[in-house]
PDBQT receptor file of N, H, CA, C and O in Angstrom, charges set to zero:
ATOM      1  N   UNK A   1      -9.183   9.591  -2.806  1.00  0.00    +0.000 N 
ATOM      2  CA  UNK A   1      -9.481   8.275  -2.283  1.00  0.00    +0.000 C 
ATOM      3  C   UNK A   1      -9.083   8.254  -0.811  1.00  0.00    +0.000 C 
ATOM      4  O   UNK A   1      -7.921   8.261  -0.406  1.00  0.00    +0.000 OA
ATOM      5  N   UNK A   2     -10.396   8.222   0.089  1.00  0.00    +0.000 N 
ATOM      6  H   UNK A   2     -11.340   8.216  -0.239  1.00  0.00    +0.000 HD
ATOM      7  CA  UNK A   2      -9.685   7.092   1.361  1.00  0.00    +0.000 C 
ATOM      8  C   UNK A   2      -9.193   6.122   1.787  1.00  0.00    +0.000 C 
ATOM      9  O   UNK A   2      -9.829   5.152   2.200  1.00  0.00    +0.000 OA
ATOM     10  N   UNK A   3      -8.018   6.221   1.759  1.00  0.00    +0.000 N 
ATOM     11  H   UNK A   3      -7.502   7.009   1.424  1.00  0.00    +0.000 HD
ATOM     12  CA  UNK A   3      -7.698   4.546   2.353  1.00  0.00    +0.000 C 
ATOM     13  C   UNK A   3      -7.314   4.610   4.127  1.00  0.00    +0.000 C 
ATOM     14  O   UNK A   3      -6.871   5.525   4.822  1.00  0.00    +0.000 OA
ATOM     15  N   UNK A   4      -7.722   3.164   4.452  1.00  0.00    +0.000 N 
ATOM     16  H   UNK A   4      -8.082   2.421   3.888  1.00  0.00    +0.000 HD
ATOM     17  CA  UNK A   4      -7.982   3.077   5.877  1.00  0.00    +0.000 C 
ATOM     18  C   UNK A   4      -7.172   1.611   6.183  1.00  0.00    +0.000 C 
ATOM     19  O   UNK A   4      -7.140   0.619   5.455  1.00  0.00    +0.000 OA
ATOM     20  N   UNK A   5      -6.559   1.805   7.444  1.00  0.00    +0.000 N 
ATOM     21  H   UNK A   5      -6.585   2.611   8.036  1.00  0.00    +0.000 HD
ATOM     22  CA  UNK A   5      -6.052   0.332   7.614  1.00  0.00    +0.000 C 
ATOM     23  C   UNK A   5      -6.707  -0.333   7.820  1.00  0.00    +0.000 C 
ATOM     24  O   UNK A   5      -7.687   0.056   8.454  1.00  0.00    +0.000 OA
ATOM     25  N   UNK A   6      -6.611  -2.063   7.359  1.00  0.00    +0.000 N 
ATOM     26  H   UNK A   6      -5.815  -2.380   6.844  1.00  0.00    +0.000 HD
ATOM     27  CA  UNK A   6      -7.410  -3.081   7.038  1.00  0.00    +0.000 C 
ATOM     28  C   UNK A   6      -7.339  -2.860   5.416  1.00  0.00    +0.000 C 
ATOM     29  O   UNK A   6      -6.745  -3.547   4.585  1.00  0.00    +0.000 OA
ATOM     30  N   UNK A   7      -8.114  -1.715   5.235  1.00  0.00    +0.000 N 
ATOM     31  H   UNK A   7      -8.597  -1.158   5.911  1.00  0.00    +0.000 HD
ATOM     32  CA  UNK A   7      -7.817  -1.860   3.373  1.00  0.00    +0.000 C 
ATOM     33  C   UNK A   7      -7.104  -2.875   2.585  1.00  0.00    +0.000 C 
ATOM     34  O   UNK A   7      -5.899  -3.013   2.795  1.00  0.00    +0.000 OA
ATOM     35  N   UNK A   8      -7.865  -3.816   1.448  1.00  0.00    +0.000 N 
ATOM     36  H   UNK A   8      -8.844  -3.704   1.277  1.00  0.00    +0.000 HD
ATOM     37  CA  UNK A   8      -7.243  -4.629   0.693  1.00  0.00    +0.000 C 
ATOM     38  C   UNK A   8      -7.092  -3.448  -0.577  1.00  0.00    +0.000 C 
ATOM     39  O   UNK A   8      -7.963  -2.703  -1.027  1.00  0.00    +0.000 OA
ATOM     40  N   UNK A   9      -5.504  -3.594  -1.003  1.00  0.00    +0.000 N 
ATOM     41  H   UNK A   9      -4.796  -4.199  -0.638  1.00  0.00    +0.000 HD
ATOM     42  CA  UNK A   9      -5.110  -2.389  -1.905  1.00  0.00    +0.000 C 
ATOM     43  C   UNK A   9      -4.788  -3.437  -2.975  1.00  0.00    +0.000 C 
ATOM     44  O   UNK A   9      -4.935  -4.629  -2.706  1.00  0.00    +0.000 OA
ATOM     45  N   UNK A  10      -4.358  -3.044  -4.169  1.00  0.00    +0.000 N 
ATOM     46  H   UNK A  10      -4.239  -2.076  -4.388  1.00  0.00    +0.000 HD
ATOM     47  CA  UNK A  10      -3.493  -3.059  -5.412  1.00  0.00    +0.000 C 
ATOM     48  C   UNK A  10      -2.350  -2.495  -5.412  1.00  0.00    +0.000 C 
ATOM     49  O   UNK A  10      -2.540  -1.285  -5.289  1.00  0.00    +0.000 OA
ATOM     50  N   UNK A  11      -1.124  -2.760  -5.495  1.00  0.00    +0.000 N 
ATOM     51  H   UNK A  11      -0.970  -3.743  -5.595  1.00  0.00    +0.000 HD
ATOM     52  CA  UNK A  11      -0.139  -1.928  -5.270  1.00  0.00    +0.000 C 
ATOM     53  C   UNK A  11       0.679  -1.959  -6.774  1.00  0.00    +0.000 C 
ATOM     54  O   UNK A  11       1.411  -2.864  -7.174  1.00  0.00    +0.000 OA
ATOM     55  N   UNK A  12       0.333  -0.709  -7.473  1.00  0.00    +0.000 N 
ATOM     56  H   UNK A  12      -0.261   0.027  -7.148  1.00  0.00    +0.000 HD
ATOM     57  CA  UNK A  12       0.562  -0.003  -9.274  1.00  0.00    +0.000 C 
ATOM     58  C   UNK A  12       2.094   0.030  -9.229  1.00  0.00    +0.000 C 
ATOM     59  O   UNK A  12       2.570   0.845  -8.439  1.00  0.00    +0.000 OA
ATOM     60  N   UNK A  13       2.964  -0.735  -9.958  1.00  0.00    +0.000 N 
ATOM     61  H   UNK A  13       2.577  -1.397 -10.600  1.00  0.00    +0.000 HD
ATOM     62  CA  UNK A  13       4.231  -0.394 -10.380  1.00  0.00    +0.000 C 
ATOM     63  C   UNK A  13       4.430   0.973 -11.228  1.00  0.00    +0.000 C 
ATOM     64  O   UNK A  13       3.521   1.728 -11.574  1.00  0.00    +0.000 OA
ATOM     65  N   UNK A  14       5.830   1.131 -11.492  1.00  0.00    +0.000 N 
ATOM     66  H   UNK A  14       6.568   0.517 -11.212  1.00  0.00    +0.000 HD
ATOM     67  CA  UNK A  14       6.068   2.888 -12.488  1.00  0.00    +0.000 C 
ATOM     68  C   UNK A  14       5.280   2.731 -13.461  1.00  0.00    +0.000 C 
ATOM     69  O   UNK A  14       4.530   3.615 -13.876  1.00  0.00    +0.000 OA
ATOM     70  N   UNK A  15       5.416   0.959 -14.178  1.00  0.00    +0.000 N 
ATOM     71  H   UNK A  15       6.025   0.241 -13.841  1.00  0.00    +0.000 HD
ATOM     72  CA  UNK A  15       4.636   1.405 -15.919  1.00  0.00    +0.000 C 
ATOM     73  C   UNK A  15       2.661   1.291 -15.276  1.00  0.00    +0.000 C 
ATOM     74  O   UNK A  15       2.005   0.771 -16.179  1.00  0.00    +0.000 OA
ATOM     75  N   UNK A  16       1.878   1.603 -14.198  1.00  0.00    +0.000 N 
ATOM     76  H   UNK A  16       2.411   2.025 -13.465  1.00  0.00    +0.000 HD
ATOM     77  CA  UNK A  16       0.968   1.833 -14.276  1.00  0.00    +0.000 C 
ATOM     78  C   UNK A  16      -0.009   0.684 -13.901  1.00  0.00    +0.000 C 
ATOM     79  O   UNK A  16      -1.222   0.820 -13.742  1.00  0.00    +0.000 OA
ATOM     80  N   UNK A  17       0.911  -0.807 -13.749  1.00  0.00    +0.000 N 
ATOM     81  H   UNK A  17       1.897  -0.918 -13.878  1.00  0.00    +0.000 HD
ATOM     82  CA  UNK A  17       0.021  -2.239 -14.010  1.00  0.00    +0.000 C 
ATOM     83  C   UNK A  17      -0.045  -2.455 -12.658  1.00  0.00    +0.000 C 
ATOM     84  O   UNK A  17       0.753  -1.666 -12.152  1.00  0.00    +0.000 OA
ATOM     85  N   UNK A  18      -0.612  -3.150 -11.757  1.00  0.00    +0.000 N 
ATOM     86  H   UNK A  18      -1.260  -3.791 -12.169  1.00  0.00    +0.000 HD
ATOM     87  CA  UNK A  18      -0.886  -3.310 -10.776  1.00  0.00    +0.000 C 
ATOM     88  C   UNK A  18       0.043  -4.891 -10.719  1.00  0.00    +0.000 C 
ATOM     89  O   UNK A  18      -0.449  -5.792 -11.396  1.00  0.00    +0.000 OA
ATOM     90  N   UNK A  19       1.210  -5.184 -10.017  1.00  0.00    +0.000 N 
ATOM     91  H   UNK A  19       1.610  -4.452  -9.467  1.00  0.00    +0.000 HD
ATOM     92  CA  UNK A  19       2.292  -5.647  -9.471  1.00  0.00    +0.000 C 
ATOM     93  C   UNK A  19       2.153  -6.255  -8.243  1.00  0.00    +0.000 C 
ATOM     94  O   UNK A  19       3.222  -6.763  -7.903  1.00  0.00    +0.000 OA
ATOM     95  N   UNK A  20       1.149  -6.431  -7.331  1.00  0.00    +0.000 N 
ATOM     96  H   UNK A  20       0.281  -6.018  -7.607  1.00  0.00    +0.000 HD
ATOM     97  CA  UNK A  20       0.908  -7.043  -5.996  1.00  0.00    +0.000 C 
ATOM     98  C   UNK A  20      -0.559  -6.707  -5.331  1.00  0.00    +0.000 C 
ATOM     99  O   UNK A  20      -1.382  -5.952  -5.849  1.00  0.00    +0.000 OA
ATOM    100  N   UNK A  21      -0.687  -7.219  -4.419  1.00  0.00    +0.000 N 
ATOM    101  H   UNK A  21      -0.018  -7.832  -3.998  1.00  0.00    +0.000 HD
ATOM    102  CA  UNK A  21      -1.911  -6.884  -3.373  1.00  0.00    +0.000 C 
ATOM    103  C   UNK A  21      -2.179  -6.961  -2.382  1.00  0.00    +0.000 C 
ATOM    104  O   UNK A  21      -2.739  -8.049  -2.248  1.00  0.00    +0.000 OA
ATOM    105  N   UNK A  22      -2.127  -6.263  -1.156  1.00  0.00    +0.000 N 
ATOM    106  H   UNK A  22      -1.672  -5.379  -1.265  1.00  0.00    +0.000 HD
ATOM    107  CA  UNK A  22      -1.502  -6.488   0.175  1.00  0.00    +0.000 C 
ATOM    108  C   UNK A  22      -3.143  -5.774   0.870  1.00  0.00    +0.000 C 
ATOM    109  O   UNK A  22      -4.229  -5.432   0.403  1.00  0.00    +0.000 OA
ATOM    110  N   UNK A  23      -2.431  -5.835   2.339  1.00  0.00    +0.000 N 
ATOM    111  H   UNK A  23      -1.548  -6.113   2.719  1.00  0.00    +0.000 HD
ATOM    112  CA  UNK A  23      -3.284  -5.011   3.157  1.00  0.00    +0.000 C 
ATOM    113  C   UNK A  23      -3.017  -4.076   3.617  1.00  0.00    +0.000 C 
ATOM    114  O   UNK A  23      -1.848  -3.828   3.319  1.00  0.00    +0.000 OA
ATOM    115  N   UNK A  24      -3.685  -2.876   4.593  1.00  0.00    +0.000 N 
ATOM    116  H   UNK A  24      -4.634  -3.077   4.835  1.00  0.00    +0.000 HD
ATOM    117  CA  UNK A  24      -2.955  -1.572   4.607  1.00  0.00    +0.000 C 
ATOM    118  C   UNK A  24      -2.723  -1.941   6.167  1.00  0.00    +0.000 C 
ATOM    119  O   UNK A  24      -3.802  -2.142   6.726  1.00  0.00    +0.000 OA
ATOM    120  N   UNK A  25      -1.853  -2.052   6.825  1.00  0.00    +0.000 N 
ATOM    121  H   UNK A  25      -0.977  -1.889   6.372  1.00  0.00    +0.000 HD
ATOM    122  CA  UNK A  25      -1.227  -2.549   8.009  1.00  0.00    +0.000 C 
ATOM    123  C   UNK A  25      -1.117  -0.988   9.014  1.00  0.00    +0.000 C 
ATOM    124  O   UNK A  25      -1.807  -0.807  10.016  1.00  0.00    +0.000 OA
ATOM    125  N   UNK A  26      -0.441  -0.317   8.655  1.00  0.00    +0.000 N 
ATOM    126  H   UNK A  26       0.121  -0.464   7.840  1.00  0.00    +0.000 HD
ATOM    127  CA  UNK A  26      -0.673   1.435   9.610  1.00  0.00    +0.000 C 
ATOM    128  C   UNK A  26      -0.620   2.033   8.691  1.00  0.00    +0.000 C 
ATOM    129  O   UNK A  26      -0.327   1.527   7.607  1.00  0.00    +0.000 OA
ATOM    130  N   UNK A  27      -0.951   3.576   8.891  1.00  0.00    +0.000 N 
ATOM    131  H   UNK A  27      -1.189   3.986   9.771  1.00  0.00    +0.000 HD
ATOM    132  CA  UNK A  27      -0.862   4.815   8.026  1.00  0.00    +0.000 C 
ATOM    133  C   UNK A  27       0.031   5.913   8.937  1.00  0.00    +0.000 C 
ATOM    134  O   UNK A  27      -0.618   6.324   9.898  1.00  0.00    +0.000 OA
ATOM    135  N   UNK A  28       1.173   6.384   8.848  1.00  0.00    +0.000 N 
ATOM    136  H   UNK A  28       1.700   6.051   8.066  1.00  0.00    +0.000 HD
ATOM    137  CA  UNK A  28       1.984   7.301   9.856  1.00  0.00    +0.000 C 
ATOM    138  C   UNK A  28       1.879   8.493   8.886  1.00  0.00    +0.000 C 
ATOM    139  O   UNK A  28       2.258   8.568   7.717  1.00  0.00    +0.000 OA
ATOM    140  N   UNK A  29       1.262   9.417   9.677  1.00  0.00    +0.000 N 
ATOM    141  H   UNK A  29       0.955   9.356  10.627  1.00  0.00    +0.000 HD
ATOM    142  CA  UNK A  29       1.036  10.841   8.980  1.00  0.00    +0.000 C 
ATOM    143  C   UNK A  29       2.336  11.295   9.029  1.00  0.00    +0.000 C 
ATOM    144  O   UNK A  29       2.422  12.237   8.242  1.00  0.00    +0.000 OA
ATOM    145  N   UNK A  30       3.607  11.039   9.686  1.00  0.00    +0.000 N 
ATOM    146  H   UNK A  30       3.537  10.273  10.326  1.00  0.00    +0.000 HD
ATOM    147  CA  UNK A  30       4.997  11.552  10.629  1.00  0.00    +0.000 C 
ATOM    148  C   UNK A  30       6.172  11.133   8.926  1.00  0.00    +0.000 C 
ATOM    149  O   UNK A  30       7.268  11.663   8.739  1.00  0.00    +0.000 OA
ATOM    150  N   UNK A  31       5.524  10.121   7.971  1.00  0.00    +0.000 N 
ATOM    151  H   UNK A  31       4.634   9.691   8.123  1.00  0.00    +0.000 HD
ATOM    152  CA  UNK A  31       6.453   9.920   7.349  1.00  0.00    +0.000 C 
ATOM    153  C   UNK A  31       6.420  10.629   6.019  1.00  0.00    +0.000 C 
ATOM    154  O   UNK A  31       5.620  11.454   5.575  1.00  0.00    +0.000 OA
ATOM    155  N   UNK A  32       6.887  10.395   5.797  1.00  0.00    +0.000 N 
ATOM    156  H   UNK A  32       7.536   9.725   6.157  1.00  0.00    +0.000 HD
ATOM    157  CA  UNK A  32       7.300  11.368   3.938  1.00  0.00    +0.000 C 
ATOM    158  C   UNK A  32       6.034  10.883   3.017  1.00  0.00    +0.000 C 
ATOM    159  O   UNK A  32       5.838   9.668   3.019  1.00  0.00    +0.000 OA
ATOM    160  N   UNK A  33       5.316  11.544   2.376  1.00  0.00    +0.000 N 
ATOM    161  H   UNK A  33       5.476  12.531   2.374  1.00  0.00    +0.000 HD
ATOM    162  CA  UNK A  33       4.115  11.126   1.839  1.00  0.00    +0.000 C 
ATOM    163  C   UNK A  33       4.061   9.725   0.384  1.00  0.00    +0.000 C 
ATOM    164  O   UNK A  33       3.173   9.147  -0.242  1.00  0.00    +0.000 OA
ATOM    165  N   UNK A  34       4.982   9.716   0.404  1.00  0.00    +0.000 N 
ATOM    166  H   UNK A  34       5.704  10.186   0.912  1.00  0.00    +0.000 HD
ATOM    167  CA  UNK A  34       5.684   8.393  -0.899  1.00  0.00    +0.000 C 
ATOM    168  C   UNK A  34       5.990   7.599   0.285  1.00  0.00    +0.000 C 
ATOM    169  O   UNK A  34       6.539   6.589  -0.155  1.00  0.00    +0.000 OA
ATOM    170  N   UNK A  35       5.921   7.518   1.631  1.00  0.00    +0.000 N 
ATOM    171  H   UNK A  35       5.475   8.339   1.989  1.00  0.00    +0.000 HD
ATOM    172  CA  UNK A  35       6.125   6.253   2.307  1.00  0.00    +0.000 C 
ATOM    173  C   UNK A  35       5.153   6.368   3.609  1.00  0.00    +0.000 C 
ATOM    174  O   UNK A  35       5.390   5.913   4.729  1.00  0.00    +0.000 OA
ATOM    175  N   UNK A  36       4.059   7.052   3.207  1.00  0.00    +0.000 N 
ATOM    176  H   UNK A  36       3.867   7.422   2.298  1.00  0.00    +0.000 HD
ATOM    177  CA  UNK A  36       3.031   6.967   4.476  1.00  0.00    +0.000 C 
ATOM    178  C   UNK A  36       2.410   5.673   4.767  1.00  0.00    +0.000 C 
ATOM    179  O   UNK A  36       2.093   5.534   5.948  1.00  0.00    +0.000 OA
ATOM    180  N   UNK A  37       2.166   4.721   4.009  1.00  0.00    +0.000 N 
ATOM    181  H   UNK A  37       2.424   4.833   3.050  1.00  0.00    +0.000 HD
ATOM    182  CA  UNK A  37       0.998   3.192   4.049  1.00  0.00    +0.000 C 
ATOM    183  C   UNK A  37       1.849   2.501   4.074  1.00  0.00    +0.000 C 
ATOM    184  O   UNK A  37       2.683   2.267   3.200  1.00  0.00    +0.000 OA
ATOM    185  N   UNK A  38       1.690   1.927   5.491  1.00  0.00    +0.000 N 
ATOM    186  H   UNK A  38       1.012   2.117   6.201  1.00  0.00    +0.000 HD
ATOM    187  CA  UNK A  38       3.054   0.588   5.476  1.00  0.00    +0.000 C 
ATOM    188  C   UNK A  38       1.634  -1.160   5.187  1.00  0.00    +0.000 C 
ATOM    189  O   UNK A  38       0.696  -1.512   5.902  1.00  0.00    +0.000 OA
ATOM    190  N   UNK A  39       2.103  -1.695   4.025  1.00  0.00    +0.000 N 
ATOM    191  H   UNK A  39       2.865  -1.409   3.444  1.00  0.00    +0.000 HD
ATOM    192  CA  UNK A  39       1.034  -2.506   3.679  1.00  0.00    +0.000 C 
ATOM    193  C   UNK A  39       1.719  -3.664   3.495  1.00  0.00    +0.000 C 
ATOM    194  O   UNK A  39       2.673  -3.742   2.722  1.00  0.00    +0.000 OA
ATOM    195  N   UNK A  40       1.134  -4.955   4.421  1.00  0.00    +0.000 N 
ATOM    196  H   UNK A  40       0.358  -4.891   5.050  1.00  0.00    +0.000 HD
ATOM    197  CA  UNK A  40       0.964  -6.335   4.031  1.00  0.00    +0.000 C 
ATOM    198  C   UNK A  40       1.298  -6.740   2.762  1.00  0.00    +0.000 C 
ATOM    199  O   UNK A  40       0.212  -6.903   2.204  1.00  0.00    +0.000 OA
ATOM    200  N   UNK A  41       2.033  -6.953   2.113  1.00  0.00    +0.000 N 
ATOM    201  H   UNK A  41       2.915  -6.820   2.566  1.00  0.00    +0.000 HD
ATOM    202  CA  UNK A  41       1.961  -7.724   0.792  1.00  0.00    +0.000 C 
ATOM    203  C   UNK A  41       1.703  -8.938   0.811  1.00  0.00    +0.000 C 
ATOM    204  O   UNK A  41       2.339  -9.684   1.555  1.00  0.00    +0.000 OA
ATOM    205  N   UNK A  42       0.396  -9.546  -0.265  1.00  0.00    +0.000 N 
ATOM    206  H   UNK A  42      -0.120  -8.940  -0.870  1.00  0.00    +0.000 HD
ATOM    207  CA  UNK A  42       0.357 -11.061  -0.354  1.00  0.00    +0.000 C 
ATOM    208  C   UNK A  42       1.672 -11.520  -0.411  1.00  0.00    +0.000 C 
ATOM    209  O   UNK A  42       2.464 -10.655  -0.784  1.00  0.00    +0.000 OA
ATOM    210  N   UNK A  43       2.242 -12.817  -0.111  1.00  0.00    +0.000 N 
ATOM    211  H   UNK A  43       1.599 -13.520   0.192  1.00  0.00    +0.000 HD
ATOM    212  CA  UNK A  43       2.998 -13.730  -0.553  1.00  0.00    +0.000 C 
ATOM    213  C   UNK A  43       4.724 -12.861   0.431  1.00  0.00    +0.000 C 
ATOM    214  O   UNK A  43       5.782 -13.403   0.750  1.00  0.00    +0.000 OA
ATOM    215  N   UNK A  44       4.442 -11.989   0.539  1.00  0.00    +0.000 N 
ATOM    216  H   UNK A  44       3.582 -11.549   0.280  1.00  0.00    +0.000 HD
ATOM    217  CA  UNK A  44       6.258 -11.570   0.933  1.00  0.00    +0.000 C 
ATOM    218  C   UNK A  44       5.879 -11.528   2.812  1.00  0.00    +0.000 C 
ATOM    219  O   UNK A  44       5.280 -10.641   3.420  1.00  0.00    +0.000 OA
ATOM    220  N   UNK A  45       6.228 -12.281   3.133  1.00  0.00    +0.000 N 
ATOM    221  H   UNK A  45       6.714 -13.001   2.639  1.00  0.00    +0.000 HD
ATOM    222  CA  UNK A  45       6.279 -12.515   4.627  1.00  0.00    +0.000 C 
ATOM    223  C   UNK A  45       7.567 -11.969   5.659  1.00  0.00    +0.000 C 
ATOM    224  O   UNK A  45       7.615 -12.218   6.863  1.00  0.00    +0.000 OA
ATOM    225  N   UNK A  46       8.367 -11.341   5.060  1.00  0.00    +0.000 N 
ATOM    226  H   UNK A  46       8.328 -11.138   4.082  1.00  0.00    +0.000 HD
ATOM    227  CA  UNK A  46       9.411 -10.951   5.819  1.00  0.00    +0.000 C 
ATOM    228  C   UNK A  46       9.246  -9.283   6.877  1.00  0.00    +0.000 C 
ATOM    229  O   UNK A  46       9.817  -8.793   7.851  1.00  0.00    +0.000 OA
ATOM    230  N   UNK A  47       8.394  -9.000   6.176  1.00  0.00    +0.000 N 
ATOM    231  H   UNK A  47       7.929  -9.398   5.385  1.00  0.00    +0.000 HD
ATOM    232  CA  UNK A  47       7.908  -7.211   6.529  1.00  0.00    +0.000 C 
ATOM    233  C   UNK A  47       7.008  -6.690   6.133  1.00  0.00    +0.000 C 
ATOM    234  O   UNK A  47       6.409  -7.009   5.106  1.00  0.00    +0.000 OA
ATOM    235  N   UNK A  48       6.781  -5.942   6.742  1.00  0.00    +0.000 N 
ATOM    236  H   UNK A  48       7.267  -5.683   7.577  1.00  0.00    +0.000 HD
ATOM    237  CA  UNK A  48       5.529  -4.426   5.594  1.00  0.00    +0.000 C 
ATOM    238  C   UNK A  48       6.520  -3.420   4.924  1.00  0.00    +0.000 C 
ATOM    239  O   UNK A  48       7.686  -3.157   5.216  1.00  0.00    +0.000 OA
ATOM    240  N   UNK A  49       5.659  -2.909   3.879  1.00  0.00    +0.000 N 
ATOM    241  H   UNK A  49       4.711  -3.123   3.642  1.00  0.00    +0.000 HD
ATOM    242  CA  UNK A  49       6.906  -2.609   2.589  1.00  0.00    +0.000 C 
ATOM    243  C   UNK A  49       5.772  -1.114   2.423  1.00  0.00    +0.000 C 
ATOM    244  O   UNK A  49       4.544  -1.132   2.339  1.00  0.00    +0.000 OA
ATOM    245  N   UNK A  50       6.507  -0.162   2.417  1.00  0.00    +0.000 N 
ATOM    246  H   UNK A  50       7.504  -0.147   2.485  1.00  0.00    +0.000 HD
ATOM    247  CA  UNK A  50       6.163   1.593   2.422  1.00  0.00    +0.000 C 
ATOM    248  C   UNK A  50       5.798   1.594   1.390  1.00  0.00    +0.000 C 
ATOM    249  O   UNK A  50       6.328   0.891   0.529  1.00  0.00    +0.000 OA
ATOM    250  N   UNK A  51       4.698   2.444   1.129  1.00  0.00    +0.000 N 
ATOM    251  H   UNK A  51       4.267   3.015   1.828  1.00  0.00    +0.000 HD
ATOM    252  CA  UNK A  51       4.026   3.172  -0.147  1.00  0.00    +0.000 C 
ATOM    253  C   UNK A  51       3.600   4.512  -0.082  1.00  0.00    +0.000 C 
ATOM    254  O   UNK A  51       3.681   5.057   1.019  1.00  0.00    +0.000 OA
ATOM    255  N   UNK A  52       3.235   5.047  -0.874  1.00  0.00    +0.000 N 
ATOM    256  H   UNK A  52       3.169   4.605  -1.768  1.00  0.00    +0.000 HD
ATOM    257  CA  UNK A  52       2.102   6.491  -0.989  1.00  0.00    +0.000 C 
ATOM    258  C   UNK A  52       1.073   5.999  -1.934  1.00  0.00    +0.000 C 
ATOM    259  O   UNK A  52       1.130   5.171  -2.844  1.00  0.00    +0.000 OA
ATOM    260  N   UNK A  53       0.060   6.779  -1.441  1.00  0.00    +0.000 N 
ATOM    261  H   UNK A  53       0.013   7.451  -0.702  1.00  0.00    +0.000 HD
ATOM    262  CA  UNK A  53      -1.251   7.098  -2.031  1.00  0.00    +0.000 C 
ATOM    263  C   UNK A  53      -1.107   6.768  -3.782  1.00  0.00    +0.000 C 
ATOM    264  O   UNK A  53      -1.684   5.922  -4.465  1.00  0.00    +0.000 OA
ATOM    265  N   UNK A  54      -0.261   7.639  -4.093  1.00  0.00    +0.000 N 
ATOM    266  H   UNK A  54       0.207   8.326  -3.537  1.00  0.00    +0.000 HD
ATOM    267  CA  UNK A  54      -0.560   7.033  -5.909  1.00  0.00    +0.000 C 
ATOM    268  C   UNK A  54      -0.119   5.702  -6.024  1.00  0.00    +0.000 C 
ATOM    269  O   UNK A  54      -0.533   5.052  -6.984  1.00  0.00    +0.000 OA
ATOM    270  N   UNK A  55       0.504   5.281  -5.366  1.00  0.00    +0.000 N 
ATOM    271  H   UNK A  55       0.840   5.809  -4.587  1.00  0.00    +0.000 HD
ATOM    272  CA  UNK A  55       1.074   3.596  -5.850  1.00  0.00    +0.000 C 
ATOM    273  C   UNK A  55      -0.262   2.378  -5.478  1.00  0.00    +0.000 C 
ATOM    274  O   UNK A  55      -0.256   1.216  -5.885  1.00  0.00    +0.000 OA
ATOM    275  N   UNK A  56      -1.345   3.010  -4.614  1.00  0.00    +0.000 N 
ATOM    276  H   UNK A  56      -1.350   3.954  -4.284  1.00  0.00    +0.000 HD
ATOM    277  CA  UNK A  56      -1.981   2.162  -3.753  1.00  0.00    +0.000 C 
ATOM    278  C   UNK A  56      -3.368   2.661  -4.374  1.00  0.00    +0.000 C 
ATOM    279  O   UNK A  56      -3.746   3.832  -4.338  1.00  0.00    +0.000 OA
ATOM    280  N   UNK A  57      -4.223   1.367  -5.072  1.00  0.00    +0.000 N 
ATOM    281  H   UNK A  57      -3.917   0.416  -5.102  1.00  0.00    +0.000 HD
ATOM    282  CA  UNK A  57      -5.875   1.034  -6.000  1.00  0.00    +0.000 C 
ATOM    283  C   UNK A  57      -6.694   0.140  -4.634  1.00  0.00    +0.000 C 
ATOM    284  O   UNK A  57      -6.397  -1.004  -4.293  1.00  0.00    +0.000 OA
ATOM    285  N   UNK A  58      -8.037   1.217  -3.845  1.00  0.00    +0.000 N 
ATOM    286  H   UNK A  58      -8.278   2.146  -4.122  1.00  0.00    +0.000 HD
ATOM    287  CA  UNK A  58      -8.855   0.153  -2.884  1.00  0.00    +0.000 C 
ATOM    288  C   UNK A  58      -9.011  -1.226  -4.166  1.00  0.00    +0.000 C 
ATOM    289  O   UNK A  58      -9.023  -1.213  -5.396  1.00  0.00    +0.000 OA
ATOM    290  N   UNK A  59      -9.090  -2.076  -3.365  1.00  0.00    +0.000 N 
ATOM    291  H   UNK A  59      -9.081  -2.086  -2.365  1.00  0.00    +0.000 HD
ATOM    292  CA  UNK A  59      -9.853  -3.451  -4.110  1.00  0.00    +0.000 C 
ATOM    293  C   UNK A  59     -11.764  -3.345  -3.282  1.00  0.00    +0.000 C 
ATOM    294  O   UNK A  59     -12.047  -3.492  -2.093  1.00  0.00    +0.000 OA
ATOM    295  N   UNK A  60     -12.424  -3.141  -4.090  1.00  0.00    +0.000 N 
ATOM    296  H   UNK A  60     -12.194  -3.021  -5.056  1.00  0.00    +0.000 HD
ATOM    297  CA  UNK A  60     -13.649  -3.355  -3.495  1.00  0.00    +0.000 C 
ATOM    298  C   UNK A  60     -14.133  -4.787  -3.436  1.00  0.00    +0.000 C 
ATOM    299  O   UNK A  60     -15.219  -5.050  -2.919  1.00  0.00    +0.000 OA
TER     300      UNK A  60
């Protein structure tokens, strides 16, 4: 999967269910691959919150 900033994601908790839905705000190739997509979360306004690729479903 490509994901691109702007991207509206799904963001998958451990048990597999999809737990939030943000936007993809930057992508830093420089960081550890479990914290490359720093993404917008609906509703949490304090920051952008790190992910990797498996935690993160495009929303089409």
């Amino acid at each position: 999967m490509e994901l691109k900033v702007g991207d509206r994601v799904e963001i998958i908790g451990k048990n597999g269910v999809a737990v939030a839905k943000g936007t993809i705000y930057n992508i830093n190739e420089f960081r550890e691959s479990s914290m490359k997509y720093a993404v917008n979360v609906d509703g949490y306004k304090e920051d952008v919150l790190f992910f990797g690729e498996s935690q993160l479903v495009k929303i089409n």
